[in-house]
CHARMM-style PDB file with segment names, atoms N, HN, CA, C and O in Angstrom:
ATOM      1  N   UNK     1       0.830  -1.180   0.000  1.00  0.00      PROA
ATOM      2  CA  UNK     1       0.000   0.000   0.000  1.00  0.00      PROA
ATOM      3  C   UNK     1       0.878   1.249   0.000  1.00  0.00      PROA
ATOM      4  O   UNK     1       0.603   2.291  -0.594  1.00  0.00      PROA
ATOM      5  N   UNK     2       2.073   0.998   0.808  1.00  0.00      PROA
ATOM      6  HN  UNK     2       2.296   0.151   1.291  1.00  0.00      PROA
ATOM      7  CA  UNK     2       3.352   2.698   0.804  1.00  0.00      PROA
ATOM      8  C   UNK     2       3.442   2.647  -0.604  1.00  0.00      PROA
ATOM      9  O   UNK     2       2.863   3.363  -1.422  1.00  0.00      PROA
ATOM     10  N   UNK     3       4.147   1.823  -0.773  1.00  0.00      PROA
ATOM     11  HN  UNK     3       4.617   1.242  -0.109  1.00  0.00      PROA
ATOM     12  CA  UNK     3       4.393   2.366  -2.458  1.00  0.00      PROA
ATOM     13  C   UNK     3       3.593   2.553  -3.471  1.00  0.00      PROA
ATOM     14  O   UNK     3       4.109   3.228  -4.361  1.00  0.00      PROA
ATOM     15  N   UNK     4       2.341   2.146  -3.701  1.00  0.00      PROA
ATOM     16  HN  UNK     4       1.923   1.598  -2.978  1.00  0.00      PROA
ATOM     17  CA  UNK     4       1.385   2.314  -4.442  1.00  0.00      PROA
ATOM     18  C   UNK     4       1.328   3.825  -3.972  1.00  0.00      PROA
ATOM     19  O   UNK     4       2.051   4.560  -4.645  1.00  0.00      PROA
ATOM     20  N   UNK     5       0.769   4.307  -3.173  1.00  0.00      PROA
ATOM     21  HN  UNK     5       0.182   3.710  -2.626  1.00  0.00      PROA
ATOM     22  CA  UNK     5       0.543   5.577  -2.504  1.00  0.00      PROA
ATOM     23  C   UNK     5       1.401   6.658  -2.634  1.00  0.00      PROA
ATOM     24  O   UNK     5       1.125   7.857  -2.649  1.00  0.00      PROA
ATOM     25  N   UNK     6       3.043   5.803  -2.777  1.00  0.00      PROA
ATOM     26  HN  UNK     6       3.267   4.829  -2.766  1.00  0.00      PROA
ATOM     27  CA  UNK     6       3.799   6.682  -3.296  1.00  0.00      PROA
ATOM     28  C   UNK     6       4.213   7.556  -4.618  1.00  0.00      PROA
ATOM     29  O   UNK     6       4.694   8.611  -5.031  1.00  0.00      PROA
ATOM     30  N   UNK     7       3.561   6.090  -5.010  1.00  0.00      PROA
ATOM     31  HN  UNK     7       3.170   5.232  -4.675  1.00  0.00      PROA
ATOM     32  CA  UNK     7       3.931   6.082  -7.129  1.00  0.00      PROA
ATOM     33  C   UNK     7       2.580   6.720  -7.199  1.00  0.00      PROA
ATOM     34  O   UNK     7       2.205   6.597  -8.365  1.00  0.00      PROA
ATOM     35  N   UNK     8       1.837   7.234  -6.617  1.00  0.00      PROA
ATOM     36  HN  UNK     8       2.142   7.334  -5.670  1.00  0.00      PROA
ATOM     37  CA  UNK     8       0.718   8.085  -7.026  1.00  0.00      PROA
ATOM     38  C   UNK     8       0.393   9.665  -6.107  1.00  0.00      PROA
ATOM     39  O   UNK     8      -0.622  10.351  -5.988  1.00  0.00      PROA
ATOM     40  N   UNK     9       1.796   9.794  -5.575  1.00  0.00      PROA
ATOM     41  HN  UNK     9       2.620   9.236  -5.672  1.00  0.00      PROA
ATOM     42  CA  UNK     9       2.380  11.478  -5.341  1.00  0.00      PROA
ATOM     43  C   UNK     9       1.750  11.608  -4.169  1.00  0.00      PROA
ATOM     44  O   UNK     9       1.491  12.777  -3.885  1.00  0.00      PROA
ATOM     45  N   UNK    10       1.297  10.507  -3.113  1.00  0.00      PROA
ATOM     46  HN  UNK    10       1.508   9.557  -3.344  1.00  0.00      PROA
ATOM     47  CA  UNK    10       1.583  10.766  -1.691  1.00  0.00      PROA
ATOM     48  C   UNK    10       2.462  11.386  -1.134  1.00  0.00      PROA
ATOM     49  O   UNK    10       3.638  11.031  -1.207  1.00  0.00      PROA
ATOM     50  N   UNK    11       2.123  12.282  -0.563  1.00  0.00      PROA
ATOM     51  HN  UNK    11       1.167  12.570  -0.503  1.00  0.00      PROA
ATOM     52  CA  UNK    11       3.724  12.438   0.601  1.00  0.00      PROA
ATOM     53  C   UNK    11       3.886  11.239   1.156  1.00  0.00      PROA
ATOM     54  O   UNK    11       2.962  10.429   1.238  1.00  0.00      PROA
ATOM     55  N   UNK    12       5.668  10.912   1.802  1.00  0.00      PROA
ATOM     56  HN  UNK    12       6.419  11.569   1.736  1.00  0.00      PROA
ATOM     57  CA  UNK    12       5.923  10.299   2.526  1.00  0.00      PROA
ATOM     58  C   UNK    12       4.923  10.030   3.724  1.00  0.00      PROA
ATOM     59  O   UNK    12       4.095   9.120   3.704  1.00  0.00      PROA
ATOM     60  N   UNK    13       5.055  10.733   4.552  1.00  0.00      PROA
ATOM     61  HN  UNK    13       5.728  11.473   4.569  1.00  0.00      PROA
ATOM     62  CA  UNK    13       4.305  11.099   5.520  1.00  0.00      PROA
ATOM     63  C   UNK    13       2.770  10.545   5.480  1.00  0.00      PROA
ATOM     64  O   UNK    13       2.192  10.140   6.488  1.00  0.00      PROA
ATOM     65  N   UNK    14       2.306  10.575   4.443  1.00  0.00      PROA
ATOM     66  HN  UNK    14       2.776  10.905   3.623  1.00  0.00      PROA
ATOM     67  CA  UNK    14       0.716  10.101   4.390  1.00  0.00      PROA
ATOM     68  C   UNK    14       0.915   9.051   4.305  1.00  0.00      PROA
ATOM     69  O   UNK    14       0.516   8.338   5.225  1.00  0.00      PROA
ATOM     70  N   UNK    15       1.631   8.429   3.161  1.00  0.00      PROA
ATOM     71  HN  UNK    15       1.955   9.008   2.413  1.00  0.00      PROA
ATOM     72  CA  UNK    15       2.318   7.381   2.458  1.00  0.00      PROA
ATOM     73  C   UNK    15       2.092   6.069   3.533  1.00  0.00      PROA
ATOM     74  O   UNK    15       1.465   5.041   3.274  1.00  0.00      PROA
ATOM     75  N   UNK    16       2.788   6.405   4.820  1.00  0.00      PROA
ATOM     76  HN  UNK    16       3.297   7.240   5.031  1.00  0.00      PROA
ATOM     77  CA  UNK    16       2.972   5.717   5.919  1.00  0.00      PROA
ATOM     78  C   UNK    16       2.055   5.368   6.682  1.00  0.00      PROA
ATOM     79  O   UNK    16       1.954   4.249   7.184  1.00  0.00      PROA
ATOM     80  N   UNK    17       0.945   6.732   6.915  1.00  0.00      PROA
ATOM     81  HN  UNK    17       1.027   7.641   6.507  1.00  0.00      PROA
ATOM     82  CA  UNK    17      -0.072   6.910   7.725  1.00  0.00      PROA
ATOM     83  C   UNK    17      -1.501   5.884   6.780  1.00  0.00      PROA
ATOM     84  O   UNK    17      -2.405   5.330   7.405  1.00  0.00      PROA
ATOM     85  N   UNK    18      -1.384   5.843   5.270  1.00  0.00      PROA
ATOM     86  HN  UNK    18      -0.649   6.292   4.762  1.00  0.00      PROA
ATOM     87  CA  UNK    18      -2.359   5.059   4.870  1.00  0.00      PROA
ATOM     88  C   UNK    18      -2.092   3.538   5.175  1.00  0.00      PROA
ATOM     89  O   UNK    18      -2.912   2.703   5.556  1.00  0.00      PROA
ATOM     90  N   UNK    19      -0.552   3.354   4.877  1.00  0.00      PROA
ATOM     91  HN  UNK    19       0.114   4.033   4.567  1.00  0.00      PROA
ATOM     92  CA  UNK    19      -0.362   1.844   5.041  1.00  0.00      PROA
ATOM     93  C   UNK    19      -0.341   1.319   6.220  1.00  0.00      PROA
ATOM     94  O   UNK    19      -0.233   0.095   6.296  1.00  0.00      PROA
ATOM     95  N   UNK    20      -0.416   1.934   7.149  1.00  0.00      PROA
ATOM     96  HN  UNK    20      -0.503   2.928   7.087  1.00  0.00      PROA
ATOM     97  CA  UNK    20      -0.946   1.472   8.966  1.00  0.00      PROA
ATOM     98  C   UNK    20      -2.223   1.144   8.276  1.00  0.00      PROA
ATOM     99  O   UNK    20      -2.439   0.004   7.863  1.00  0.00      PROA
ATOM    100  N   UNK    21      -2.997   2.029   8.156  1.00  0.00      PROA
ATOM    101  HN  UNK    21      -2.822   2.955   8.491  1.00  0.00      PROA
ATOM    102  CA  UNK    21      -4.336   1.837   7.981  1.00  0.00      PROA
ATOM    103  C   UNK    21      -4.630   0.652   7.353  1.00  0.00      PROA
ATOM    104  O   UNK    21      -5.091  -0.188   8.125  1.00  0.00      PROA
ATOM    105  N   UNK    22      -4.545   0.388   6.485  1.00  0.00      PROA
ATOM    106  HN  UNK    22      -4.170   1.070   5.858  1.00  0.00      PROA
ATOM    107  CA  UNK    22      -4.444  -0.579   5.766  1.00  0.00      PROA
ATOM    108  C   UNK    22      -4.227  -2.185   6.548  1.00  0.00      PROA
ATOM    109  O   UNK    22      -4.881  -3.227   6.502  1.00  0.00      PROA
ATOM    110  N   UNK    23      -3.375  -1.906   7.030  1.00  0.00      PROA
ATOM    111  HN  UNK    23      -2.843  -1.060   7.067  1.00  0.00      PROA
ATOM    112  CA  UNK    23      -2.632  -2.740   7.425  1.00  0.00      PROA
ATOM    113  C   UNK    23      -3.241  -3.047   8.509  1.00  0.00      PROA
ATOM    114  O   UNK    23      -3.203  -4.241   8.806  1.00  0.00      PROA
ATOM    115  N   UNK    24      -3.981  -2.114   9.432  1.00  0.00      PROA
ATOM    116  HN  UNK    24      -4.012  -1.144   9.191  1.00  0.00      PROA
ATOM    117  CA  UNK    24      -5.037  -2.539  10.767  1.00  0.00      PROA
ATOM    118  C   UNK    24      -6.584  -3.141  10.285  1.00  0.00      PROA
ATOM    119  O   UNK    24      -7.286  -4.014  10.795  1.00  0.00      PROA
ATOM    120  N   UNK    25      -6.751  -2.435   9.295  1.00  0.00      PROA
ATOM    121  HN  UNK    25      -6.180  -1.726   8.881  1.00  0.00      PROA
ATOM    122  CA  UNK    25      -8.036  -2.956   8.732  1.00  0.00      PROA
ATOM    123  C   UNK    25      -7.733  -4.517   8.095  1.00  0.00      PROA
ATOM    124  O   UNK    25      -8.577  -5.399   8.253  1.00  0.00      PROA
ATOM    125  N   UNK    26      -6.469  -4.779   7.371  1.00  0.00      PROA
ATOM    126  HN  UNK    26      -5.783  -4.063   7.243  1.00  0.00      PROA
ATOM    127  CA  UNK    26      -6.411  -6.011   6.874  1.00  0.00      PROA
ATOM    128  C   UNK    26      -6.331  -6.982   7.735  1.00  0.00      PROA
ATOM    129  O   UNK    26      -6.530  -8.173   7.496  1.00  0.00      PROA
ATOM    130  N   UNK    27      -5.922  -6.307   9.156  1.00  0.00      PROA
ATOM    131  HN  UNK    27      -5.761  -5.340   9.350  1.00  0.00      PROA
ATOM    132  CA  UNK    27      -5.685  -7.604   9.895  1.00  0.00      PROA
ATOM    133  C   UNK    27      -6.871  -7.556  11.532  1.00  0.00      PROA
ATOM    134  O   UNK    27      -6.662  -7.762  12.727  1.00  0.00      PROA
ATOM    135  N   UNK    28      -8.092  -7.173  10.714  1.00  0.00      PROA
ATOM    136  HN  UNK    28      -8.262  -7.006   9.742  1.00  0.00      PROA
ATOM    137  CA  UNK    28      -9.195  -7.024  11.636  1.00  0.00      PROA
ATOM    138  C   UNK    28      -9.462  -6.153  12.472  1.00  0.00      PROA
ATOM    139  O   UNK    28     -10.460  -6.198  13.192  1.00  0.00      PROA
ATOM    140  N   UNK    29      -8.632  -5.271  12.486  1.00  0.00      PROA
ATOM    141  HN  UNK    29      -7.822  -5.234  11.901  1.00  0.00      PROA
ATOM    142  CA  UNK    29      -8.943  -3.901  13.368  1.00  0.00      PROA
ATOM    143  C   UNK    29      -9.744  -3.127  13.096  1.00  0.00      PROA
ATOM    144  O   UNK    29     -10.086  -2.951  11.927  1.00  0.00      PROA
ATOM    145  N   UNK    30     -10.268  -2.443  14.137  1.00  0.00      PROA
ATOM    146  HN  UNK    30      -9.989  -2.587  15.087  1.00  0.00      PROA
ATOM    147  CA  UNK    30     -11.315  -1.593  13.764  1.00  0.00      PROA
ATOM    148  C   UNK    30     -11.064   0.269  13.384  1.00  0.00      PROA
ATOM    149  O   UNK    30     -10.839   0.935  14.394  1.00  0.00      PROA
ATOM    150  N   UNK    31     -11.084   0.745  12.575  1.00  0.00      PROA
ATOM    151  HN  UNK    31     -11.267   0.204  11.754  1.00  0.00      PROA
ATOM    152  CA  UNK    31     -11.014   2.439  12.702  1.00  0.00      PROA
ATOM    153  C   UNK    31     -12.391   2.972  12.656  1.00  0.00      PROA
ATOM    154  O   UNK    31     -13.480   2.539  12.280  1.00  0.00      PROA
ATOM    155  N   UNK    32     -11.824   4.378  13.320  1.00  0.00      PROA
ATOM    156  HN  UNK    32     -10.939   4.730  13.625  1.00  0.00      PROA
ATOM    157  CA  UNK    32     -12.844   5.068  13.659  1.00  0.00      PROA
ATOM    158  C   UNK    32     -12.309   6.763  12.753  1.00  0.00      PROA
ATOM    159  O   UNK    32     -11.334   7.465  13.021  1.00  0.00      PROA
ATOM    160  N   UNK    33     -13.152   6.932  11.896  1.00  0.00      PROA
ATOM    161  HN  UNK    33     -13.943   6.361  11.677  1.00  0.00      PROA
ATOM    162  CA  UNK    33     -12.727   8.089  11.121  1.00  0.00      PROA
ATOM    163  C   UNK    33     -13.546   9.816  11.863  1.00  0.00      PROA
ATOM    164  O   UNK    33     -14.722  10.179  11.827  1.00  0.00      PROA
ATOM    165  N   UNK    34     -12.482  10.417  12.381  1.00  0.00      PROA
ATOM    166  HN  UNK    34     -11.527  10.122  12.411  1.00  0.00      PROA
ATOM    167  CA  UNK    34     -12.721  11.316  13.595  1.00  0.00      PROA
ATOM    168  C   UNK    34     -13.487  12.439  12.698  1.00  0.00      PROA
ATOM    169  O   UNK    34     -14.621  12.781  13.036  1.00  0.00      PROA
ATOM    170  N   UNK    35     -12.843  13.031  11.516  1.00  0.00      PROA
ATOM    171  HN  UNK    35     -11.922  12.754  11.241  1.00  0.00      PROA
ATOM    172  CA  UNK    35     -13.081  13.578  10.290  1.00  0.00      PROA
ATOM    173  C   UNK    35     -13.619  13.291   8.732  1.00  0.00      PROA
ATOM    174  O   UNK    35     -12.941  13.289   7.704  1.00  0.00      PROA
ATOM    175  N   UNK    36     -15.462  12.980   8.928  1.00  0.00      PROA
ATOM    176  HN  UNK    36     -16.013  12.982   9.763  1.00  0.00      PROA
ATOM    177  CA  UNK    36     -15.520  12.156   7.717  1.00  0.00      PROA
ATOM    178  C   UNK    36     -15.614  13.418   6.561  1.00  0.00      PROA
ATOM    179  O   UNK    36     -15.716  14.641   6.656  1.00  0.00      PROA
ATOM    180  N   UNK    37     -15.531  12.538   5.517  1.00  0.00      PROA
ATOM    181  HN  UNK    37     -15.448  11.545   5.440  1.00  0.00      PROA
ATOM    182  CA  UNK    37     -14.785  13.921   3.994  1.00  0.00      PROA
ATOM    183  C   UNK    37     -15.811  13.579   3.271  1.00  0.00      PROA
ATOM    184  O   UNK    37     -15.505  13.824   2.104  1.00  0.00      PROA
ATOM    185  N   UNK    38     -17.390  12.928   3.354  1.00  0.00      PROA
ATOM    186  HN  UNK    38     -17.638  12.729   4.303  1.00  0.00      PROA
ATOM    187  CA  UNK    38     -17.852  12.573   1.957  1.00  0.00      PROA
ATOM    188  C   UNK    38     -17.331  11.441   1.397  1.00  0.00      PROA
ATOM    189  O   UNK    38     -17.338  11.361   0.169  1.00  0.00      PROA
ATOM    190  N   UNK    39     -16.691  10.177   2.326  1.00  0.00      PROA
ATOM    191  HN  UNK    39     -16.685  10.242   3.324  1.00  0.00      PROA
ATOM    192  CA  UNK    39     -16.569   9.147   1.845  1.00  0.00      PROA
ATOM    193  C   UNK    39     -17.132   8.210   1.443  1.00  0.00      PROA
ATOM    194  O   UNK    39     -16.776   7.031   1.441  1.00  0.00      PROA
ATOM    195  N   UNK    40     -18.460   8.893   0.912  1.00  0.00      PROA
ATOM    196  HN  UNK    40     -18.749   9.850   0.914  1.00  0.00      PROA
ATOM    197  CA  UNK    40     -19.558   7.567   0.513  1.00  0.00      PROA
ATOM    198  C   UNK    40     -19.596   7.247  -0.757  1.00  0.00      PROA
ATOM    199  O   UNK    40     -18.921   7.961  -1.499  1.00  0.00      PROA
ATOM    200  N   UNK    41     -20.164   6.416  -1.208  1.00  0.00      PROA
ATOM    201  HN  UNK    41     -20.712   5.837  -0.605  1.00  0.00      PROA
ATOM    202  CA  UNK    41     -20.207   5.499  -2.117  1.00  0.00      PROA
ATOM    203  C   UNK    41     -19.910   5.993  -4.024  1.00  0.00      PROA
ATOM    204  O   UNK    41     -19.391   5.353  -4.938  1.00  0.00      PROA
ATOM    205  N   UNK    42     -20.636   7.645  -3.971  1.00  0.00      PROA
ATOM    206  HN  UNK    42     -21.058   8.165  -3.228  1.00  0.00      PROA
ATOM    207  CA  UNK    42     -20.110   7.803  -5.332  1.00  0.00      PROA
ATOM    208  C   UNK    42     -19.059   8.048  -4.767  1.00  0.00      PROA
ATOM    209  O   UNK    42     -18.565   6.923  -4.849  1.00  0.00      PROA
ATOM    210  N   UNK    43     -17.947   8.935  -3.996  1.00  0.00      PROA
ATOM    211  HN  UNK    43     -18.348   9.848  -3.930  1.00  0.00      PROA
ATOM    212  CA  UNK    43     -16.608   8.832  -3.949  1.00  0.00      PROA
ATOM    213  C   UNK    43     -16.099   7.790  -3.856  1.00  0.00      PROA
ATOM    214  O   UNK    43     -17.031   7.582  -3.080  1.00  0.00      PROA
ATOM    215  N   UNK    44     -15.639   7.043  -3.860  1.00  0.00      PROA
ATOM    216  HN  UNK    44     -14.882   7.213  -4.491  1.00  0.00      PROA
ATOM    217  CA  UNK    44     -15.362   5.423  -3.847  1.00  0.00      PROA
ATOM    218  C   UNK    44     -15.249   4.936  -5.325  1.00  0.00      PROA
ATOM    219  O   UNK    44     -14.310   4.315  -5.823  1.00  0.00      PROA
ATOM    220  N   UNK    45     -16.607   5.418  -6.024  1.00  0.00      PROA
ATOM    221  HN  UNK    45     -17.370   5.922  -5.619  1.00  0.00      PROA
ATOM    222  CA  UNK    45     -16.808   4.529  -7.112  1.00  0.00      PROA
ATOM    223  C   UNK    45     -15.722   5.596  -8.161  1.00  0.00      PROA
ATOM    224  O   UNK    45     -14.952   5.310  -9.077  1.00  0.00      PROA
ATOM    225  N   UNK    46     -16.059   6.759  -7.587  1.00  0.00      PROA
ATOM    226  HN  UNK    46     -16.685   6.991  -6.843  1.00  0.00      PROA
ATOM    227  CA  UNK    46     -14.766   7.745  -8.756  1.00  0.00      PROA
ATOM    228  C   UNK    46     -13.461   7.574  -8.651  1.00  0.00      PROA
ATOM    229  O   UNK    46     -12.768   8.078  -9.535  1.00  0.00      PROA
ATOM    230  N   UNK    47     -12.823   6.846  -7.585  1.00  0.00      PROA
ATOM    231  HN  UNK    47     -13.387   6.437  -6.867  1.00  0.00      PROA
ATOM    232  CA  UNK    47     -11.496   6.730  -7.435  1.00  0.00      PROA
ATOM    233  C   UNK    47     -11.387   5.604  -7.993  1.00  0.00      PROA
ATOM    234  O   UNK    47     -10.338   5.474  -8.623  1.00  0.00      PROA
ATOM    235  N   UNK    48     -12.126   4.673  -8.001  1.00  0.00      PROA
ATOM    236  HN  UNK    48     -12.979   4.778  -7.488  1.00  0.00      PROA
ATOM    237  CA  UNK    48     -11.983   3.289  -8.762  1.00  0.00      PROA
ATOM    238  C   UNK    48     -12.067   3.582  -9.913  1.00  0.00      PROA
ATOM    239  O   UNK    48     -11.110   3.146 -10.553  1.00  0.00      PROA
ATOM    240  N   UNK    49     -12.792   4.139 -10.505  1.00  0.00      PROA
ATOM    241  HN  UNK    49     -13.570   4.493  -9.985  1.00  0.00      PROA
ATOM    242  CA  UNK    49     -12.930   5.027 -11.756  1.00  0.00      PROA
ATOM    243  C   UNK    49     -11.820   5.351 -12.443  1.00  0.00      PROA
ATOM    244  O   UNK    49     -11.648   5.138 -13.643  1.00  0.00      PROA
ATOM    245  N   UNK    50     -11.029   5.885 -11.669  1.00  0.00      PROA
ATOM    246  HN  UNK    50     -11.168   6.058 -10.694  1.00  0.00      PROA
ATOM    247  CA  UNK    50      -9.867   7.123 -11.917  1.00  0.00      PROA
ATOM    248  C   UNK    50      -8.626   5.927 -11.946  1.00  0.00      PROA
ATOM    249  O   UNK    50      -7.967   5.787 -12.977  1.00  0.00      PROA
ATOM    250  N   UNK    51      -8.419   5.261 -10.994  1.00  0.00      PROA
ATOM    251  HN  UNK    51      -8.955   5.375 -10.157  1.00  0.00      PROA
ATOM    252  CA  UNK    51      -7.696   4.116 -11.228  1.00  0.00      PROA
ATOM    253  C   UNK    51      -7.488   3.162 -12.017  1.00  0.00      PROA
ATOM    254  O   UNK    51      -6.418   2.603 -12.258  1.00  0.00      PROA
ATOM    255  N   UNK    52      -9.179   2.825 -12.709  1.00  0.00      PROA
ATOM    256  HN  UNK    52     -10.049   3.279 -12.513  1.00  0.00      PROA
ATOM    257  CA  UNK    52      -8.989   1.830 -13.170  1.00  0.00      PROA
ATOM    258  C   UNK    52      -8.927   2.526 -15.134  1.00  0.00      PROA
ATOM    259  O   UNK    52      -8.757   1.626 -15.956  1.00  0.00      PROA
ATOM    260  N   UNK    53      -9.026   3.612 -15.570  1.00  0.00      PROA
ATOM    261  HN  UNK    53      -9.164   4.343 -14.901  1.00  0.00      PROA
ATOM    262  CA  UNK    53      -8.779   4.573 -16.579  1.00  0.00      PROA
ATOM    263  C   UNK    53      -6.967   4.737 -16.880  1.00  0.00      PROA
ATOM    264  O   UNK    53      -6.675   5.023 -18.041  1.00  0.00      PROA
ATOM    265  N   UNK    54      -5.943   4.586 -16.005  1.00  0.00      PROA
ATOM    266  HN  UNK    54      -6.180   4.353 -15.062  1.00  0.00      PROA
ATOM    267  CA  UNK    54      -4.477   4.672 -15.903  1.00  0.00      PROA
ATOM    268  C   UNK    54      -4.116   3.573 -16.687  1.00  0.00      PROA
ATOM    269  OT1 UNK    54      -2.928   3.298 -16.854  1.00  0.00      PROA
TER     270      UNK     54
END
């Protein structure tokens, strides 16, 4: 997930902070998003979108 994140102009810094994430969710942990951004479902489907267009 760092390097994907990277090769797509993450900062370092985030870079790191997504692949925890990742990495707690893959291995059953739970997050709690303190700041939600509009992460629902059409956003989701546009980044898959946008990804899968590259």
């Amino acid at each position: 997930m760092h390097l994907l994140a990277v090769e797509n102009g993450w900062p370092q810094k985030h870079a790191k902070k997504l692949s925890d994430l990742a990495a707690k969710i893959g291995s059953g942990g739970r997050v709690q998003i303190k700041h939600p951004r509009g992460w629902g479902e059409p956003t989701v489907a546009r980044i898959i979108a946008e990804l899968q267009s590259k």
